[in-house]
C-alpha positions as CSV (number, residue, x, y, z in Angstrom):
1,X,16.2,-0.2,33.8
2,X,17.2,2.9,31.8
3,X,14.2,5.0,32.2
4,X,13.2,8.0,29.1
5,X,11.0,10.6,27.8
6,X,10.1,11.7,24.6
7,X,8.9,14.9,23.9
8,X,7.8,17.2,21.1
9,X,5.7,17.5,18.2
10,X,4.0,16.7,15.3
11,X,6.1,19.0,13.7
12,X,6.5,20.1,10.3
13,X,7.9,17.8,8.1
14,X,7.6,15.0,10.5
15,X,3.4,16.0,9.8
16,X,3.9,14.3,7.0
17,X,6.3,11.3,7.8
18,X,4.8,9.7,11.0
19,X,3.6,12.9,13.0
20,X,-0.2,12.9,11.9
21,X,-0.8,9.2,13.8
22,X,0.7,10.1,16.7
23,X,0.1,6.7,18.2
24,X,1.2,4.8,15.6
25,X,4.4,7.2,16.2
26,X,4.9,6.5,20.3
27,X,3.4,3.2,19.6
28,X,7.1,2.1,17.3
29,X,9.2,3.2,19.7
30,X,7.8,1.8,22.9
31,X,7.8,-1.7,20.5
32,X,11.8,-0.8,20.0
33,X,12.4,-0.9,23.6
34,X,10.5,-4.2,24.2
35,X,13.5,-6.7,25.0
36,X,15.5,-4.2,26.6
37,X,16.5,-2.2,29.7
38,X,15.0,1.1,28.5
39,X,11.4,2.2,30.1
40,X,9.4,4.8,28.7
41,X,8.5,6.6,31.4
42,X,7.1,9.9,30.1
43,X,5.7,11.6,27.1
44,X,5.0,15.0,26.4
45,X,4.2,14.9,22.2
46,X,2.2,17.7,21.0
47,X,0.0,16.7,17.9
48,X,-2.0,19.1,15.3
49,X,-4.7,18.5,12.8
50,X,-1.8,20.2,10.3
51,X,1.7,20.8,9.9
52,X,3.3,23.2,12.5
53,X,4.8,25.0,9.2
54,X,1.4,26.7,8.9
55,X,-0.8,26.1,12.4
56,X,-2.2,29.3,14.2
57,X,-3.0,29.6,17.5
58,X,-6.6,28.6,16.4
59,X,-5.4,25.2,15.1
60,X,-6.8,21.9,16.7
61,X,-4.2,20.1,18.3
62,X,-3.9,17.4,21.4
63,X,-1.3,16.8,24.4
64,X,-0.4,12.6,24.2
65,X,0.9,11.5,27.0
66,X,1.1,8.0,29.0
67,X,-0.5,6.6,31.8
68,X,0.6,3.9,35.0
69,X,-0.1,1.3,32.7
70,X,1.9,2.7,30.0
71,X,-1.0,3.4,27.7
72,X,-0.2,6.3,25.3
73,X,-3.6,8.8,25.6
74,X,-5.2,11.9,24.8
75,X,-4.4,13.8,28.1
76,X,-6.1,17.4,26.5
77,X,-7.6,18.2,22.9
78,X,-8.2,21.6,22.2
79,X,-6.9,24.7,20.5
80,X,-2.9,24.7,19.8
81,X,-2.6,27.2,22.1
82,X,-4.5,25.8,25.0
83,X,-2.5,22.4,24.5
84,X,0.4,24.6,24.6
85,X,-0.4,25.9,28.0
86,X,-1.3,22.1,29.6
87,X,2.4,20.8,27.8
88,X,4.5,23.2,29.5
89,X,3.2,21.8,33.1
90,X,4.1,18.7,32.0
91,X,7.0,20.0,30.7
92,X,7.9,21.3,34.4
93,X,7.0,18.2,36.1
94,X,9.3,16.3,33.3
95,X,12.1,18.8,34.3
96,X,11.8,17.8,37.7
97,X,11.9,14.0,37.2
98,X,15.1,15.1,35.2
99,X,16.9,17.0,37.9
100,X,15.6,14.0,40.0
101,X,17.5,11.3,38.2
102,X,13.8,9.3,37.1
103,X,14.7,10.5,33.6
104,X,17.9,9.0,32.0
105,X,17.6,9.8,28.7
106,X,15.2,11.9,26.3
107,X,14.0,11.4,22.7
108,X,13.2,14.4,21.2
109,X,10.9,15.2,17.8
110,X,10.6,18.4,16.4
111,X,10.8,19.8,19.9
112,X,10.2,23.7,21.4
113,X,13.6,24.7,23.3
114,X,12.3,27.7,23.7
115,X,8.7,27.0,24.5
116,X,6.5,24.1,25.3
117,X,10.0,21.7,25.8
118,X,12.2,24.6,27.7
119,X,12.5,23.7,31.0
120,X,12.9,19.9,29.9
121,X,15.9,20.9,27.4
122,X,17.5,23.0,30.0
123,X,17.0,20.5,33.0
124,X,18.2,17.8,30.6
125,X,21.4,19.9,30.0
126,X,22.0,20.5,33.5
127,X,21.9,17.3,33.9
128,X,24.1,15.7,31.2
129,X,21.8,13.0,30.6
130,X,22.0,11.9,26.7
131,X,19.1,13.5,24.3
132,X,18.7,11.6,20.8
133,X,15.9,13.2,18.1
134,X,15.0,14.3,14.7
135,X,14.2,18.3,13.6
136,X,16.8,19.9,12.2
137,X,15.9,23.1,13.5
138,X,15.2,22.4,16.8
139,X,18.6,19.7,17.2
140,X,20.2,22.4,16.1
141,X,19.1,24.8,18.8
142,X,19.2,22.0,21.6
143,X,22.9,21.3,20.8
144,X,23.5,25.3,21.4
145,X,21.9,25.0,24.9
146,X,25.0,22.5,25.5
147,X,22.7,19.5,25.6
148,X,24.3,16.4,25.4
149,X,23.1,15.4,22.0
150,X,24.2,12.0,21.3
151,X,22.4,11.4,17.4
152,X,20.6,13.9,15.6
153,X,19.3,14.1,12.0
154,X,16.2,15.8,10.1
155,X,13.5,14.0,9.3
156,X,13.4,13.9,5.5
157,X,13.6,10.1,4.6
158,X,12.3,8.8,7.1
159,X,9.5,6.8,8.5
160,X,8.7,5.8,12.2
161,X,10.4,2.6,12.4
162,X,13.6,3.9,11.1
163,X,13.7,6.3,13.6
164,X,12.6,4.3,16.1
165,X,15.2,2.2,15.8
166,X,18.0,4.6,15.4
167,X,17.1,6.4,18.6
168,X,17.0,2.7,20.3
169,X,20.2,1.9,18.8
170,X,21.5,5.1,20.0
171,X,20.5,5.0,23.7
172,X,21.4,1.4,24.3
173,X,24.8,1.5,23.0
174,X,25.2,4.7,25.0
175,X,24.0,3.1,28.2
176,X,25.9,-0.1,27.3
177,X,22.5,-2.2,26.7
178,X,22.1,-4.9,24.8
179,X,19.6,-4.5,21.8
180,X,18.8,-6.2,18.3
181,X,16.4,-4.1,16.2
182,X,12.8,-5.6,16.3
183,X,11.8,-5.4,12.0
184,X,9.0,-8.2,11.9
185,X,5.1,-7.7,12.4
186,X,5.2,-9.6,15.3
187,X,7.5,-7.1,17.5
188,X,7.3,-8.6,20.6
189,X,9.0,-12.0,19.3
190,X,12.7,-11.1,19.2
191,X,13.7,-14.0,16.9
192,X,11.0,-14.3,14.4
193,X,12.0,-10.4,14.0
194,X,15.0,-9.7,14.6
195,X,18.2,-10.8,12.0
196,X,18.6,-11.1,8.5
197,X,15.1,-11.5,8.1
198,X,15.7,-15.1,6.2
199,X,12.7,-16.5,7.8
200,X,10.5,-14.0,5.8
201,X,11.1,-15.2,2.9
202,X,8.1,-16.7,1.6
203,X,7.7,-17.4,-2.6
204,X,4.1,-19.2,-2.1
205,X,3.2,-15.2,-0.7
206,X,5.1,-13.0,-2.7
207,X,3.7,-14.9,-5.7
208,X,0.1,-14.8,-4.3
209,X,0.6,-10.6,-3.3
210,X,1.7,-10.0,-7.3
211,X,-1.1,-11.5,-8.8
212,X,-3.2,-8.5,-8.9
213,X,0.0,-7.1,-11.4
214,X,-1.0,-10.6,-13.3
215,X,-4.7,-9.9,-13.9
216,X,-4.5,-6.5,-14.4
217,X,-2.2,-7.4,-17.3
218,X,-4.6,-10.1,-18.7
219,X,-7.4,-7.3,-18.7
220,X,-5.3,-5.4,-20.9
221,X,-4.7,-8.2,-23.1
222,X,-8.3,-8.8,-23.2
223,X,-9.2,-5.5,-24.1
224,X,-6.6,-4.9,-26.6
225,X,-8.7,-7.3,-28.7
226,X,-11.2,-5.1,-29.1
227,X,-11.8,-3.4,-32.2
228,X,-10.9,0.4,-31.9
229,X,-8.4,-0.7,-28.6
230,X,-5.8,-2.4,-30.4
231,X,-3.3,0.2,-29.4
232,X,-3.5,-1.6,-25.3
233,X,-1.5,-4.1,-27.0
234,X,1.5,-1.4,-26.4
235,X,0.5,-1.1,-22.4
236,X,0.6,-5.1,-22.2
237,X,4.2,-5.0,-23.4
238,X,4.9,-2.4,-21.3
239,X,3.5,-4.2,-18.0
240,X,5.0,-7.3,-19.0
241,X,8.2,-5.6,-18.0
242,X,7.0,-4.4,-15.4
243,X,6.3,-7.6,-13.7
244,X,9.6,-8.4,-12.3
245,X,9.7,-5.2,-10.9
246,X,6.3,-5.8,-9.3
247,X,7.7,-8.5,-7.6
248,X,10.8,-7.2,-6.4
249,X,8.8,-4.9,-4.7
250,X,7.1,-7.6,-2.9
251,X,10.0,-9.4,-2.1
252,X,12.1,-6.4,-0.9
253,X,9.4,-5.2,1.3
254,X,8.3,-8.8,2.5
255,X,12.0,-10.2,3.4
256,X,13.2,-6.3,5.1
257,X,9.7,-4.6,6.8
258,X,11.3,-1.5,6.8
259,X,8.4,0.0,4.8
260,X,9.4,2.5,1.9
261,X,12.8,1.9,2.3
262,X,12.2,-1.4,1.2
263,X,10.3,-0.4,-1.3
264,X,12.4,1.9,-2.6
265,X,15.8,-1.0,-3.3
266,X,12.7,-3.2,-4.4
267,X,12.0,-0.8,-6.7
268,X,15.8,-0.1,-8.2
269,X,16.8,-3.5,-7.8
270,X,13.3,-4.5,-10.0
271,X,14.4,-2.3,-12.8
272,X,17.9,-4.0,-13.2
273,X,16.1,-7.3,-13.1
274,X,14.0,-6.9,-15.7
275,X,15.7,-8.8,-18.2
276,X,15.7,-11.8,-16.0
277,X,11.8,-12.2,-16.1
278,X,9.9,-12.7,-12.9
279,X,12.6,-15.3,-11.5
280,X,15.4,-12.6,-11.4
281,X,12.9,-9.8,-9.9
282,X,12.2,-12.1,-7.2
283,X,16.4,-13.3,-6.4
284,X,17.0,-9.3,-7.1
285,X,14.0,-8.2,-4.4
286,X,15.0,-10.9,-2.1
287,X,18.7,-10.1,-2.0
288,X,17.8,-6.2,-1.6
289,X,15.5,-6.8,1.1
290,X,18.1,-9.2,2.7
291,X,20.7,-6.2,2.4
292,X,18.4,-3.5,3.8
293,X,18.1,-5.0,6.9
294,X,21.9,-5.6,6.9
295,X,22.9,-2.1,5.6
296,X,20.5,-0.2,7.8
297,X,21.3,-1.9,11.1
298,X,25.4,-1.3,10.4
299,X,24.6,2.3,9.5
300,X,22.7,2.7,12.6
301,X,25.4,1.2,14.9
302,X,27.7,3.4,12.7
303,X,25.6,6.8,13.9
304,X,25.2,7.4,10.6
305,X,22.4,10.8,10.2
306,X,18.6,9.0,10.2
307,X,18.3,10.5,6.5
308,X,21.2,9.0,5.6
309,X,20.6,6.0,6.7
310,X,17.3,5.4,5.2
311,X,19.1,7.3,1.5
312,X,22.1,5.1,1.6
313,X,20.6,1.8,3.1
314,X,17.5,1.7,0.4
315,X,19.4,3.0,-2.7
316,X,22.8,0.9,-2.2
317,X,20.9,-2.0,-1.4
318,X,18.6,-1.7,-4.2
319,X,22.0,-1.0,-6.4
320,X,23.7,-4.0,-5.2
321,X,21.3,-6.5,-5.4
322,X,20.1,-5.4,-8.6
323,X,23.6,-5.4,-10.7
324,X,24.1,-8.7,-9.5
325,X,21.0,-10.0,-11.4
326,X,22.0,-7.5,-14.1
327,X,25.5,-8.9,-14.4
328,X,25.2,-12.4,-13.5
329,X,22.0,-14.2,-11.8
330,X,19.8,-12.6,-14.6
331,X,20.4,-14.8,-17.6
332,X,20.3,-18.0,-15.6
333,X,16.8,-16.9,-13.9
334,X,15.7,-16.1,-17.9
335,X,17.0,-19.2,-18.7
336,X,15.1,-21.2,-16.0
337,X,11.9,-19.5,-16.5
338,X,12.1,-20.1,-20.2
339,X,13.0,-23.7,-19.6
340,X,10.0,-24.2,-17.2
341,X,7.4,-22.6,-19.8
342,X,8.5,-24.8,-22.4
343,X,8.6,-28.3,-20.6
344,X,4.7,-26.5,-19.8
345,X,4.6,-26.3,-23.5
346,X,6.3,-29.5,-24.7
347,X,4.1,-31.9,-22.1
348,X,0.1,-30.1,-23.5
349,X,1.9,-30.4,-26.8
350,X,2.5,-33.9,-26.8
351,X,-1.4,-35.0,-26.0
352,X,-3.2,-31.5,-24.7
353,X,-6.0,-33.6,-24.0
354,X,-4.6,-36.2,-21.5
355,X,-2.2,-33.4,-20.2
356,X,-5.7,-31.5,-19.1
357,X,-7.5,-34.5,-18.0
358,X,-4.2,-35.3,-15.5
359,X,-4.1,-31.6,-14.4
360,X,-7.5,-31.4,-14.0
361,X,-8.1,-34.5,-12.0
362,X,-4.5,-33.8,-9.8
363,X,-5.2,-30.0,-9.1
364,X,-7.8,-30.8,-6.2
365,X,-5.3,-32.9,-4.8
366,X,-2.8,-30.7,-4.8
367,X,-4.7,-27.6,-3.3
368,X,-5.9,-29.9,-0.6
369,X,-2.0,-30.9,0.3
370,X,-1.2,-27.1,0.0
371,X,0.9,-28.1,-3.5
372,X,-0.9,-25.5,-5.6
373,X,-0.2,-22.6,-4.1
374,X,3.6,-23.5,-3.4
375,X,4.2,-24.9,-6.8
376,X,1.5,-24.7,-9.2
377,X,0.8,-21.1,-8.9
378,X,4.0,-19.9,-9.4
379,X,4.1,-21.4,-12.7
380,X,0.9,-20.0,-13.9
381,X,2.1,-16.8,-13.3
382,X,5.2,-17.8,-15.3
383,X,3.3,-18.6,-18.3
384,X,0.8,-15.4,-18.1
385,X,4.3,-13.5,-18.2
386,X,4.8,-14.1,-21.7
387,X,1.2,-14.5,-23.0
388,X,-1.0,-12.6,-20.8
389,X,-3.1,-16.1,-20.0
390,X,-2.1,-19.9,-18.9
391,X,-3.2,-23.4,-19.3
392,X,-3.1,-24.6,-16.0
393,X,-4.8,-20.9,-15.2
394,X,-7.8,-22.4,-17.9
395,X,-7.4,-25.9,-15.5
396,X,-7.7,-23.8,-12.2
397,X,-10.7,-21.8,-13.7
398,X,-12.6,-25.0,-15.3
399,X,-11.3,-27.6,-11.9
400,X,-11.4,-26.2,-8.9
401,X,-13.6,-22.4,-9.3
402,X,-16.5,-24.4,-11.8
403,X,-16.5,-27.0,-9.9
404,X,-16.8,-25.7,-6.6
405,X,-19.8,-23.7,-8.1
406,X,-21.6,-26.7,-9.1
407,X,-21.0,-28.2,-5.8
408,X,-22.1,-25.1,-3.8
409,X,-25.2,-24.6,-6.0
410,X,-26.4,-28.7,-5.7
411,X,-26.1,-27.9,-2.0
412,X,-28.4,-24.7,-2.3
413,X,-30.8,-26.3,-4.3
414,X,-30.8,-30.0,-2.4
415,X,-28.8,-29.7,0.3
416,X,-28.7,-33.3,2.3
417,X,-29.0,-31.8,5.7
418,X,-30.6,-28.1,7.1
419,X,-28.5,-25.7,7.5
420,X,-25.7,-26.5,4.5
421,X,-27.6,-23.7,1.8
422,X,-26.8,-21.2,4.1
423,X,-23.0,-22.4,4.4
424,X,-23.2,-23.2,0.3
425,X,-25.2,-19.9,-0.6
426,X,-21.7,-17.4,0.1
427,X,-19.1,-19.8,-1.6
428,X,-21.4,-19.7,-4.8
429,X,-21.6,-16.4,-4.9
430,X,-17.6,-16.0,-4.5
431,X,-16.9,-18.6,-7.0
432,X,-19.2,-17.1,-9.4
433,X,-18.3,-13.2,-8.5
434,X,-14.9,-13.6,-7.8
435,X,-13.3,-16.8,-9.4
436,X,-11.8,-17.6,-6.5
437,X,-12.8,-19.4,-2.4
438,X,-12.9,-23.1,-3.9
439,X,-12.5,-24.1,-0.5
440,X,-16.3,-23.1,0.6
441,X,-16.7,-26.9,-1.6
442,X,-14.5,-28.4,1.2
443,X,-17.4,-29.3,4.1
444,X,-19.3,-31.3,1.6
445,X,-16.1,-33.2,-0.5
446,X,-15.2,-34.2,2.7
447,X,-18.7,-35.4,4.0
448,X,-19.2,-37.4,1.0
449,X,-17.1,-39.8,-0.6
450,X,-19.2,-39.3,-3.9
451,X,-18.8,-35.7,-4.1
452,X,-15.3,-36.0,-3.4
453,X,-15.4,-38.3,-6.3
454,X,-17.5,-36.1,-8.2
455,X,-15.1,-33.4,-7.8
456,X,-12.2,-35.2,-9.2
457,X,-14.3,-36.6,-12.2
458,X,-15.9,-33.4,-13.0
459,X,-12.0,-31.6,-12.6
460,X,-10.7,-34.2,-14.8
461,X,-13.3,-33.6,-17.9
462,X,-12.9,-30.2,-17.3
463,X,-9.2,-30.1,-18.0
464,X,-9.0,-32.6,-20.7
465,X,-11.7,-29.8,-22.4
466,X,-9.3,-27.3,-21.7
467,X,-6.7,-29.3,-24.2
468,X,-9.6,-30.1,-26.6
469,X,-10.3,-26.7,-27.5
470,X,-6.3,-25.4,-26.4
471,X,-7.7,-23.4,-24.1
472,X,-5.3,-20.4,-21.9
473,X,-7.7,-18.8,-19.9
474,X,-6.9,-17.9,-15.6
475,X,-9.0,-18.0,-12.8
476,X,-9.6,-15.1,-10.0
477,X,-11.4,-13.3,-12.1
478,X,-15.4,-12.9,-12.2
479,X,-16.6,-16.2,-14.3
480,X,-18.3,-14.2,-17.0
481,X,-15.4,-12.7,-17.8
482,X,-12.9,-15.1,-17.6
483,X,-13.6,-16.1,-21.2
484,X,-12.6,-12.6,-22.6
485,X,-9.1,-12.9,-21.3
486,X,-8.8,-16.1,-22.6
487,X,-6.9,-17.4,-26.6
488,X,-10.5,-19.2,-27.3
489,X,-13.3,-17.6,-25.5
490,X,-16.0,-20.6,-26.8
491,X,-13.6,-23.1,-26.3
492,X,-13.2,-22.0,-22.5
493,X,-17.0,-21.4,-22.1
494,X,-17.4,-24.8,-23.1
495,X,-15.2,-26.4,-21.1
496,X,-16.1,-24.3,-17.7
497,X,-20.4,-25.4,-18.3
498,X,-19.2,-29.3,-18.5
499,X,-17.5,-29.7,-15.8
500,X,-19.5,-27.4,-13.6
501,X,-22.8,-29.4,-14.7
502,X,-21.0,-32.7,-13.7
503,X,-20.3,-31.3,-10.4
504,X,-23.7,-30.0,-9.7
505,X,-25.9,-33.0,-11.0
506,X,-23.3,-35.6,-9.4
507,X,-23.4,-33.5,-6.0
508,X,-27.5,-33.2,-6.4
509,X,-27.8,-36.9,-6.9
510,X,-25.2,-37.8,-3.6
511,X,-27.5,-35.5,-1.7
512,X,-30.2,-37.3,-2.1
513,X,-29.1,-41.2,-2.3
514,X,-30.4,-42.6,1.0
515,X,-26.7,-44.0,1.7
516,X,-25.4,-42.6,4.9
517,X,-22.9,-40.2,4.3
518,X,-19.8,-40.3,5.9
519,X,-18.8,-38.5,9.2
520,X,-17.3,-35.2,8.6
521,X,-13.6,-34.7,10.0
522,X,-13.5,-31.1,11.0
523,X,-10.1,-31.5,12.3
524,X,-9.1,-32.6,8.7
525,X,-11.4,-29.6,6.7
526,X,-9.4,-27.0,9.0
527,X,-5.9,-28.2,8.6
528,X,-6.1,-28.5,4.7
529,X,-7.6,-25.4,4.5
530,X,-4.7,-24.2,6.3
């Protein structure tokens, strides 16, 4: 084991990239070197309440440092200059490990060669051992002293993980160690995080994580109808372009984990993927967030400056990923979107009522085999990109949110055993509040074969309303308002009271039948709900 220190500060611009959590800081690099033959063995990391650009002496600050256990702590809090005092003891017992040989290596941020990190810098220089770290300033001084300064750069650009990893990447290929950077939220699981990051790809939750971008546009619709607001109807065109970059955002920043640098190629590669509607901002935020981790880690390995890396890694990414869906996977995503919304369009056309009734009765089904959110919401989301609303949004509102409400609300009024209001009374007020947590209806489908029934029925009616009245409404929404973002507002009040009356009264009467109801499976109820 190659055993290091870091050591420094908060700093000044690093205050404001990293430096103000300082255990979030320490915390990302002692995850880099899980996996590997580096130990952090000491830390001497200075913190303020403000960047050192404009502390005083006065200034609130604390000395972190780490235990036996390799705990990172509070070791004094207390005026900057009283912390000041207490580092440079540990700055001198440091210095001793170095001229020792404990200390192989030191990571430096925004350190004090000529104060609270002196005797350090200068045992460290003595002692050839390699020094990696951020600060312009204080590199720059360091490197004078005749350090051996391995990789330097400021810290404009970049975040903790990025540095984390290139001081990692630095040290272990110095030292001759092995190491694969650790990206994924689960650092201590080398190859779920580690890679490409292929296995992060995920539509059903990118999907699911741009559906705010959905609603908020459907608002906009709904209030553009408003007499005296019909001037919205501009913002709803302009967020319907700005969909796909919503979700190359997502993507990019799901697939890579490198935070803003993510966000940032998400962002370009978005913009260029506009024209190919939310199918080409999710290819173009994949493929950038795919080529961040690619273009980061070579640019690492390639000592490339920190800033750098993050600049060049997030904006050629971005660039890349996006001219490809520009030049060449754009039309074809376009293309299959369009062709998707109109085989939507041509099957409700041909008999909107039997088309509801088959959606309605089929979309329990498909939530409880974990088909909805896979499949079924990916295409509501494709239809609310061109009209602000959906029909199977109206069918998920009407079948499973109504629905569930009726069932919850049977069981608060009559519930068949003590105990189920109180596990009713919470769903209700989610469906009803929120237009969403159709699962609270689960326990009592499954613990009654007549409910489950009922739910299906009561589903089924509901959709074939919703292609009576040509209903495109969407669900996760407050119920009262669902009908003001919806193309027939009575239509879709309608057609959310029937079925949510069938589901109560059929619910209210199973509770009360003297037939024994059916042993629940909680096994069953928890791995659906999964």
């Amino acid at each position: 084991m190659k055993k290091i220190a870091i050591i420094g500060s908060s700093g000044g611009n690093l205050y404001n990239l990293g430096g103000k959590d300082p255990n979030k800081l320490l915390n990302e690099i002692h995850n880099q070197t899980k996996n590997t033959e580096l130990e952090v063995a000491s830390i001497q990391f200075i913190a303020a309440n403000e960047s050192m650009d404009v502390v005083k002496a006065s200034t609130k600050a604390s000395l972190w440092t780490i235990d036996s256990s390799g705990a990172f702590s509070k070791n004094t809090e207390a005026t900057l200059e009283k912390v000041n005092q207490q580092a440079q003891l540990l700055d001198n017992e440091i210095a001793e490990q170095i001229l020792a040989g404990v200390i192989d290596g030191l990571i430096v941020m925004s350190g004090d060669p000529n104060g609270a990190n002196q005797q350090a810098l200068k045992a460290a220089a003595e002692k050839r051992i390699p020094i990696v770290g951020t600060g312009g300033t204080s590199m720059a001084l360091i490197s004078s002293m005749g350090a051996k300064v391995i990789a330097t750069s400021g810290t404009t650009g970049t975040t903790n993980r990025t540095r984390a990893v290139s001081f990692v990447t630095s040290l272990t290929k110095h030292f001759g160690i092995s190491y694969r950077p650790l990206l994924g939220k689960n650092d201590s699981n080398v190859e779920e995080s580690s890679g490409l990051g292929l296995k992060n790809i995920n539509i059903r939750g990118i999907m699911m994580s741009a559906l705010p971008g959905f609603i908020a546009m459907a608002l906009i619709l709904a209030l553009s109808k408003i007499p005296g607001l019909e001037p919205l109807g501009n913002v709803f065109d302009v967020l319907i372009g700005a969909l796909p970059v919503i979700i190359a955002v997502i993507a990019a920043k799901q697939v890579s984990e490198l935070d803003e640098v993510s966000i940032v190629a998400g962002v370009v590669a978005g913009v260029l993927s506009v024209d190919g509607g939310i199918i080409g901002g999710m290819i173009g935020g994949i493929l950038a967030g795919l080529l961040v981790r690619i273009l980061f880690q070579k640019f690492v390995e390639w000592r490339f400056p920190m800033t750098t890396v993050n600049i060049a890694a997030g904006g050629f990414a971005g660039l890349i990923a996006g001219l490809l869906v520009y030049y060449f996977i754009g039309p074809v995503a376009l293309a299959l979107g369009d062709l998707i919304k109109e085989l939507i369009e041509v099957t409700v056309a041909f008999n909107p009522i039997i088309a509801g009734l088959i959606a309605g009765v089929l979309i329990w089904p498909a939530i409880l085999g974990g088909v909805y959110h896979a499949a079924i919401l990916p295409i509501v989301l494709l239809e609310m990109e061109r009209t602000g609303n959906s029909f199977l949004g109206a069918v998920d509102m009407v079948g499973l949110v109504m629905v569930a409400a009726g069932i919850n609300l049977a069981n608060i009024i009559s519930p068949h055993d003590k105990g189920e209001a109180a596990v009713a009374t919470p769903g209700f007020v989610i469906n009803m509040g929120f237009g969403t947590f159709v699962e609270s209806a689960y326990p009592f489908m499954f613990s009654s074969k007549w409910v489950f029934a009922g739910a299906l029925v009561s589903g089924g009616v509901g959709g074939a309303l919703v292609g009576l009245f040509d209903v495109r409404g969407t669900a996760y929404v407050p119920t009262f308002t669902a009908p003001l973002l919806a193309n027939n507002p009575i239509g879709f009040i309608i057609a959310m009271l029937v079925p949510f009356t069938l589901a109560f009264t059929i619910t209210f009467i199973a509770n009360r039948w003297p037939a024994k109801k059916i042993e629940q499976n909680v096994e069953q109820v928890e791995k659906l709900s999964v």
